[in-house]
PALUM-649975 format. One record per residue: residue in one letter; x, y, z of N, C-alpha, C in turn. Coordinates in steps of 0.02 Angstrom, whole numbers, plus 50000, padded with zeros to 5 digits. Example, Ala and Ser with C-alpha at 12.3 -4.5 7.8 and 13.67 -1.06 7.14 Angstrom:
a506604971650390506154977550390506604983550390/s506424988850354506844994750357506455000250394/
% end
This chain:
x486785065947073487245068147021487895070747051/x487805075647101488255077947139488785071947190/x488505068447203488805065347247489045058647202/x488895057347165489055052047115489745057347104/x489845063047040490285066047036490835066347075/x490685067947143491365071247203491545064447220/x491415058747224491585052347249491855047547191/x491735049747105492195045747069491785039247066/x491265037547110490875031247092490555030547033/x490485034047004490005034646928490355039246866/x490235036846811490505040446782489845048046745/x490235054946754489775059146734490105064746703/x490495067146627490605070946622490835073446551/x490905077846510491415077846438491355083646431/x491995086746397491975091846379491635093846313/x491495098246299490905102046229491255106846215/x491645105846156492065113646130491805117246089/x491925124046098491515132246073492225135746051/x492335137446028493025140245989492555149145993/x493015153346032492935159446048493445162446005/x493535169745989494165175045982494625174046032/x495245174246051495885176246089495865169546120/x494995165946116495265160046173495055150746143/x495145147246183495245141046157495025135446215/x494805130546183494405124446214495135120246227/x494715113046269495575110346298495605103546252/x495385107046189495875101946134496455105846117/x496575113246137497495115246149497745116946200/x497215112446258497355113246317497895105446301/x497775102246273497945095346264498775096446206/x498695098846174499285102946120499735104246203/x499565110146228500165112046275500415106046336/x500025104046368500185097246385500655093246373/x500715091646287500965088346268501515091046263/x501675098146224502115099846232502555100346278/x502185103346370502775102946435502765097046429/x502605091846423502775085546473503335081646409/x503345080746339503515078946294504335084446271/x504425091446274504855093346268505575092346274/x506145090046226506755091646269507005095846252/x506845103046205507295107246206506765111846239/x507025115446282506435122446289506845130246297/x506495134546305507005140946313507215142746360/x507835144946371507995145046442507405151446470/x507755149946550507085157646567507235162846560/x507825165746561508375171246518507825172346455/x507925167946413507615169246344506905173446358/x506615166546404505695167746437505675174546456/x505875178346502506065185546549506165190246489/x506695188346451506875195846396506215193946361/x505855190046326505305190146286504695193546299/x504685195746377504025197246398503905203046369/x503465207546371503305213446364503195216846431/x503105224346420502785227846470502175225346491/x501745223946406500925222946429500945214146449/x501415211146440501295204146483501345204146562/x501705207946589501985210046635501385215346679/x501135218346632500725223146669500795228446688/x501435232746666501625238546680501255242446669/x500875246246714500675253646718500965260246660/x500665262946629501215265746578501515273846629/x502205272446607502545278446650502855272346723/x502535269146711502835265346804503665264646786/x504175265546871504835263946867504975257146868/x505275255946828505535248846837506355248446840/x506485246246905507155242446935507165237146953/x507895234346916508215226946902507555221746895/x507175224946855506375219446829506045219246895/x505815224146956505555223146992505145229246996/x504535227446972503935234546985503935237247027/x503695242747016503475247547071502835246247117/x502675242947179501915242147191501445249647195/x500585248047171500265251747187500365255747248/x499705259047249499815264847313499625261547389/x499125257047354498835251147398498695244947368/x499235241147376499275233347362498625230547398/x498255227947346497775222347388497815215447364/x497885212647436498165201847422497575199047439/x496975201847431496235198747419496725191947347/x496445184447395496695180647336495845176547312/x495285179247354494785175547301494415180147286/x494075180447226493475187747203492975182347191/x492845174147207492185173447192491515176447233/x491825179047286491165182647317490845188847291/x491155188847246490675194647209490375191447148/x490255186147148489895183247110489195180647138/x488525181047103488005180447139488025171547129/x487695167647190487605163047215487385156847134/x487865150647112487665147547082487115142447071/x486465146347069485625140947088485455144247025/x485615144246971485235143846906485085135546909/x484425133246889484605127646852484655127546790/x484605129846740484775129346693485475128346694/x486025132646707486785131946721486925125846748/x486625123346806486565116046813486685112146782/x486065110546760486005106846719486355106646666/x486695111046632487285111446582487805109846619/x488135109946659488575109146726488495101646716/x488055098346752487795090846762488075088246694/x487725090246630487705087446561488765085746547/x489005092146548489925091546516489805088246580/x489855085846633490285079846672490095074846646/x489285073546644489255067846631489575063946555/x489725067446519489745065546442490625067146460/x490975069446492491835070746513491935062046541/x491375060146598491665055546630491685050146574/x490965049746546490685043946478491245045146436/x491595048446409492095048846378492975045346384/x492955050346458493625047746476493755040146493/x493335039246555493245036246599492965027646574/x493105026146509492805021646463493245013946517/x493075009846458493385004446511493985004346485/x494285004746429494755006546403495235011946427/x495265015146449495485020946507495815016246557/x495355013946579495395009146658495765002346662/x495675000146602496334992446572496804996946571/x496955004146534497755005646536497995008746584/x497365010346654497735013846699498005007346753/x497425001646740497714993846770498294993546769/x498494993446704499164990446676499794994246688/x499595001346732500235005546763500075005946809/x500565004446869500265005646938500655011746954/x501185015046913501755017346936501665027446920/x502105030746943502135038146890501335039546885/x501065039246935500165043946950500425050346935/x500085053946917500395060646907499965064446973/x500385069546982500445072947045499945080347051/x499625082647084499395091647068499365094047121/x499795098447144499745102047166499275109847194/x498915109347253498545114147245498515117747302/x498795125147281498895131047335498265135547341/x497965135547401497435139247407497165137547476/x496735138247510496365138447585496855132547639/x497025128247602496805120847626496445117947609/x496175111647659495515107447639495335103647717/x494705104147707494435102947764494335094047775/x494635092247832494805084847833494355081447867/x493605084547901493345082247911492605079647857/x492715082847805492195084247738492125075347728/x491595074347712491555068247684491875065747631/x492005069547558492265067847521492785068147498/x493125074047547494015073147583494085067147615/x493835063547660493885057047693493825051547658/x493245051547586493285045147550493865045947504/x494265049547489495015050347446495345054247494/x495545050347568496005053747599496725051247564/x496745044547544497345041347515497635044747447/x497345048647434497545051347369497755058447378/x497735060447425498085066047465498615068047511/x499005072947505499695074647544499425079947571/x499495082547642499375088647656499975092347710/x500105100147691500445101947727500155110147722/x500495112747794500245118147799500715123047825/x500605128147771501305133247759501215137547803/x500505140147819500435146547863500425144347934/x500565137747951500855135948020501465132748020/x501615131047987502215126447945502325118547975/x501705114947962501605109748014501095106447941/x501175098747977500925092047960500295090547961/x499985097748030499385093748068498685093148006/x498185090848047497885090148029497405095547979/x497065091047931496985096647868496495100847882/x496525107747864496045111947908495895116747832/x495275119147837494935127647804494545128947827/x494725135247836494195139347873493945144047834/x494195142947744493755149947716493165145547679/x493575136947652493095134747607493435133247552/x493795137847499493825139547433494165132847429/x494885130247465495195125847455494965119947449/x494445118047484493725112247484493425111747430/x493175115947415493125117847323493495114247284/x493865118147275494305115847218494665109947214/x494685107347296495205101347285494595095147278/x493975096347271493405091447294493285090347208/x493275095547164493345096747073493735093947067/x494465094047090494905089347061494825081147064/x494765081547129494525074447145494445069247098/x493595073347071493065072547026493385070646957/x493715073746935493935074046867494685070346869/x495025071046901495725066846894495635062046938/x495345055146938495225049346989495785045547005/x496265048146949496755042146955497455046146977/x497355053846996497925057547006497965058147082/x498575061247108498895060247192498815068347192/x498515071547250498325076847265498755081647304/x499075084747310499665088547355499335096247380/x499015093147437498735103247453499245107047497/x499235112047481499565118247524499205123547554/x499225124447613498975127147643499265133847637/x499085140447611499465144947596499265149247638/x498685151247643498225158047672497575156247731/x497585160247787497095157447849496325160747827/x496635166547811495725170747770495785171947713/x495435175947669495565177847594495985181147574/x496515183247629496955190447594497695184247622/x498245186947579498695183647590498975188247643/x499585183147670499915191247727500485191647715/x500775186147697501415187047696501785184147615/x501765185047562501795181347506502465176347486/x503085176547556503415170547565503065165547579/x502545164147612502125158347635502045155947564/x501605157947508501515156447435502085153847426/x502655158247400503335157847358503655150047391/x503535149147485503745141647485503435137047469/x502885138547457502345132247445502535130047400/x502745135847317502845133447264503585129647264/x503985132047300504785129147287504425122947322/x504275122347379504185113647390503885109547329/x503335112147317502895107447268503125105347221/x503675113347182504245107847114504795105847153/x505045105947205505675102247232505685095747260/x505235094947315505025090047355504435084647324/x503945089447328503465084247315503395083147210/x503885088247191503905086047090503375084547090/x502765088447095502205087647033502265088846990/x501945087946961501745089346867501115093646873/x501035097746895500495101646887500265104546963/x500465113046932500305118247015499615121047007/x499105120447016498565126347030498615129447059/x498575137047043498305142347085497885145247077/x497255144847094496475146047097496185153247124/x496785159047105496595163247163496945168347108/x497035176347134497455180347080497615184647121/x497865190747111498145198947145498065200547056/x497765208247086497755214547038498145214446984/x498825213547011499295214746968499985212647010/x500645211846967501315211147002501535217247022/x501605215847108502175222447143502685219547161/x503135224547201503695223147218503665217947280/x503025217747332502755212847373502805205747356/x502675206747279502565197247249503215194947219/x503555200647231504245196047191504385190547177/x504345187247267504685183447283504105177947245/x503685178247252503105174247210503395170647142/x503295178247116503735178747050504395173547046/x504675173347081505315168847077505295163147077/x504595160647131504775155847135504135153547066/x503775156447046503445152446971504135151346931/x504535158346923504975155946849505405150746890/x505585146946938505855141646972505395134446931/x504695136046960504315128446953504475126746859/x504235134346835504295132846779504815131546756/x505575131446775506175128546743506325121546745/x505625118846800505635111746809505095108246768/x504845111346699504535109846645503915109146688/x503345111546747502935111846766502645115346759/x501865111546718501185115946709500785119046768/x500965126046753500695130546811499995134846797/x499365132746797498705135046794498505138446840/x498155147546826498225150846864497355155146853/x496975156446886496395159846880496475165446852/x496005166346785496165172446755495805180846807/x495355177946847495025183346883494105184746846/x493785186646899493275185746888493025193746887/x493405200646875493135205446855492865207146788/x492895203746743492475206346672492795208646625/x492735209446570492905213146508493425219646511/x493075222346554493585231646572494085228446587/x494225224746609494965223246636495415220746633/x496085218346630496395213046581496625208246649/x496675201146629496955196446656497305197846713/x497145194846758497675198546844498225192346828/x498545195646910499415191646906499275184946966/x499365181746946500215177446913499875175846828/x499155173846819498755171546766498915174646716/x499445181146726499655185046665500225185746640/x500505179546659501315178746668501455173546596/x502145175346575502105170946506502365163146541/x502465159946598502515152846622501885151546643/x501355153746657500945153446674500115152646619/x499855147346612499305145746594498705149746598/x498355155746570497825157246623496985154546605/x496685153446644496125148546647495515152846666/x495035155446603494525157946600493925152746579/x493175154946617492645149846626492165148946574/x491935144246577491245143546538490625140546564/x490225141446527489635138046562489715130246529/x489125126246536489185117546520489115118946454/x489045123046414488925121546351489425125546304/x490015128146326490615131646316490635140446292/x489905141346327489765149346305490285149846363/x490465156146328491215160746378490455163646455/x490945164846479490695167646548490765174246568/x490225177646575490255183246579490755190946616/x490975183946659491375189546723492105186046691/x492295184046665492965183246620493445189246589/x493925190746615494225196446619494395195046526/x494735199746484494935200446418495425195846431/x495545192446357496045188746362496615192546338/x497545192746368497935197146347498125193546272/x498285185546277498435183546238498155175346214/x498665171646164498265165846155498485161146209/x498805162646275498835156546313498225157146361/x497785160046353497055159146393496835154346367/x496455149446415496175143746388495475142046441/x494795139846416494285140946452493865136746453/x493775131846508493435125146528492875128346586/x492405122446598491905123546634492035126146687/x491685132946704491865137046784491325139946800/x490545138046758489845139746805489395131746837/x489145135746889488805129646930489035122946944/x489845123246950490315115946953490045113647028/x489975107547028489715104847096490425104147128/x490395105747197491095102047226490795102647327/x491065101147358491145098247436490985105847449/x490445105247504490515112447532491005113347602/x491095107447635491315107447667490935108547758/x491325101047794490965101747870490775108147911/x491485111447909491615115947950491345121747925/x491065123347855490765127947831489985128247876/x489655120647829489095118447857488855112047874/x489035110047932488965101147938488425096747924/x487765102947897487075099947870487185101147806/x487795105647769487705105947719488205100047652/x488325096547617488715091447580488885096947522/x488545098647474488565099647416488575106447404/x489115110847391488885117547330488895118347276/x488455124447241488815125547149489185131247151/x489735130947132490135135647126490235139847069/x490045145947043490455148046962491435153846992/x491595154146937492275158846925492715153146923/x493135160346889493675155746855494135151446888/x494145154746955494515149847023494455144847028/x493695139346981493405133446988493455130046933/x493505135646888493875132046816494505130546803/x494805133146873495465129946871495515121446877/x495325120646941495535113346963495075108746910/x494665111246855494415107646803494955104846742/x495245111646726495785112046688496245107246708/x496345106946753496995103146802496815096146798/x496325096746805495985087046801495975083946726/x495845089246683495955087046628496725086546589/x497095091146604497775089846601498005083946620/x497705081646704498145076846725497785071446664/x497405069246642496995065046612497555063146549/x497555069846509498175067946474498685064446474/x499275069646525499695067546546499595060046560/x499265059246608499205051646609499445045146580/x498785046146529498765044046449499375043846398/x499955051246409500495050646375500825046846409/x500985045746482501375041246520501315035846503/x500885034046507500745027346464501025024946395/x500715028546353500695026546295501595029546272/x501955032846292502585035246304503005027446280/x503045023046325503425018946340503525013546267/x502875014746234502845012046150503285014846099/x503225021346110503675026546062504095023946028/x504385024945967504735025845917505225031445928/x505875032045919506345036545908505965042845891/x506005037145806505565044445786504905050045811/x504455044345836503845049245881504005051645943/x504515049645982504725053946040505135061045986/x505365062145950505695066245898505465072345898/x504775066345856504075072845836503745074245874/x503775070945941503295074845987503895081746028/x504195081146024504755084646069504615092046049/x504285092445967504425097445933503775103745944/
% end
C-alpha cells in the first residue's frame, strides 16, 4: 500500500469531507485556489497589512509595537518541528483510515480522464515549493522521481548533492510526491537540525522560490511560537511571495486547543493547515482555529519515505501533525491548479470574468 502510494504506480487515495466549526474540508480548499490562481484584481499588501489585527498578528496584550515590528519574547525559540512530541504513528486503525482517503483520492483523481488531459498538456506543470530539512537523495523514492525535482541548499548555499539529516524534509517531500504525480518539486534546504539559526537562510529561500524558480505553491511544514523581531525578515519575504499571487501553506502547529495557531500559519497571506485523521475527524493536537482561513486535510498515520540516512533497513514511516498535512494540502492544490490550467485555455470572456471574482 505504502510503496504503491510513494512511487505513484497505483492509484490509492480521496478525500472524505467532515465540515467542523471555524474549519473546512478542501472543497474551499479548492474555492481559494481558484481564487489565487484565477484573480486579476487583488488587494494591494498596503490594504493586506492595515487589515490585520493585533489578534492576527499575535500581539501579546500590552506588547510595544514599532514601525509594525514586534517586540520578541524573553526567549525566542526557532524549534521549527513539534512532531516529536507526538507519540509514534502505529495505530492501525488510523492506518487503515490513512490507507482508505488515498486510496479513494487516487480512484478519484487519478481517473483516466485526468491522464488524457494531463497527455494533452505537456507544458505549465505547476511548481511547489518546499522549505524544510531537505531531502535525502539517497532514499529510494527520492531516486525514482529524481526528475521531478530541483534541489538547492540555503544553509550551505550550494547545488550539491541532496542531503537530511533530520528526516522531516523526506517526509513531506515523499507526501507530495504521492499526491501531486504530475507536479515539479523545488526543495530548499533551509535548516541542518530542528531549530533554525539564522532566519535570513528561510527569508532567501522564499525570495528565490517566488523570483527564480515562480512556483505556484510554497510549503512550510514547520512553525515558531509566534512573530518576533528575529522573523521579520521572514515576514517580508511571505508578504513578497504573496504579492506574486502565491499560495503559501503553512503548519498550523501541533500544540492543542490551549493555544492559538503559531506564526507564519497565522498570518493573513498565509493558508494555515490543520490535520485529520482518514475519515475527516479533526485531530486532536490541532491548535484553535484563529479564523476561517484554517483548512484541514489528512495529517494522521500519512505514509511517506523514511529515509536512507535515517535508516537504510528502514523504507517506510507513518507520520501524524499538521507538518504532514501540509504537503497533502499542497498536492491537492496542485491537482487543481492543474486542472484549471487546462481547462483555462476554453474560457469564455465571460467565465474568465466570473472566475476572477
Amino acid at each position: 500500500m505504502m510503496d504503491e502510494f510513494l512511487t505513484g504506480k497505483e492509484s490509492q487515495a480521496t478525500a472524505q469531507q467532515d465540515h467542523h466549526p471555524g474549519e473546512s474540508s478542501w472543497g474551499k480548499l479548492a474555492k481559494k485556489v481558484t481564487s489565487w490562481n484565477t484573480s486579476s484584481k487583488r488587494k494591494t499588501m498596503d490594504d493586506a497589512q492595515d487589515s490585520r489585527s493585533a489578534k492576527e498578528r499575535r500581539l501579546e496584550p500590552g506588547s510595544p509595537q514599532l514601525l509594525g515590528v514586534f517586540q520578541p519574547p524573553r526567549c525566542l525559540d526557532l524549534a521549527m518541528f513539534d512532531d516529536h512530541a507526538l507519540s509514534p504513528s502505529t495505530n492501525t486503525q488510523l492506518s487503515l483510515r490513512a490507507d482508505s482517503w488515498l486510496r479513494l483520492f487516487n480512484e478519484t483523481i487519478y481517473s483516466s480522464r485526468y491522464d488524457q488531459l494531463y497527455k494533452q498538456r505537456k507544458m505549465n506543470t505547476i511548481k511547489i515549493a518546499i522549505l524544510d530539512s531537505g531531502v535525502d537523495g539517497t532514499d529510494q523514492i527520492i531516486q525514482q522521481n529524481r526528475s521531478r525535482i530541483t534541489y538547492r541548499d540555503f544553509v550551505t548555499d550550494s547545488h550539491d548533492t541532496p542531503n537530511d539529516f533530520v528526516g522531516h524534509g523526506t517526509h513531506t517531500a515523499s507526501v507530495t510526491l504521492g499526491i501531486a504525480r504530475n507536479a515539479h518539486l523545488y526543495i530548499a534546504r533551509v535548516v541542518e537540525g530542528s531549530k533554525l539559526k539564522d532566519p535570513s537562510t528561510l527569508a532567501k529561500a522564499l525570495i528565490h522560490a517566488a523570483d527564480t524558480w515562480t512556483v505556484d505553491i510554497i510549503c512550510l511544514p514547520f512553525s515558531f511560537p509566534r512573530l518576533a523581531r528575529e522573523l521579520q525578515p521572514i515576514q517580508d519575504a511571505i508578504t513578497h511571495a504573496y504579492s506574486k499571487h502565491i499560495l503559501i501553506l503553512a503548519a498550523a502547529a501541533n500544540h492543542g486547543g490551549l493555544q492559538d495557531v503559531a506564526y507564519p500559519a497565522n498570518q493573513a497571506e498565509v493558508i494555515a493547515i490543520n490535520a485529520t485523521d482518514g475519515e475527516g475527524n479533526i485531530s486532536h493536537f490541532n491548535p484553535s482555529p484563529h479564523d476561517s482561513s484554517v483548512l484541514s486535510v489528512l495529517g494522521e498515520a500519512v505514509p511517506c519515505a523514511w529515509g536512507a540516512r535515517m535508516d537504510p533497513f528502514r523504507v517506510f514511516a507513518r507520520k501524524s501533525g499538521t507538518s504532514f498535512a501540509v504537503p497533502v494540502a499542497a498536492g491537492i492544490a496542485a491537482v487543481l491548479l492543474d486542472y484549471i490550467e487546462h481547462r483555462r485555455v476554453f474560457w469564455t470572456e465571460d467565465q474568465r470574468y466570473l472566475a476572477s471574482k
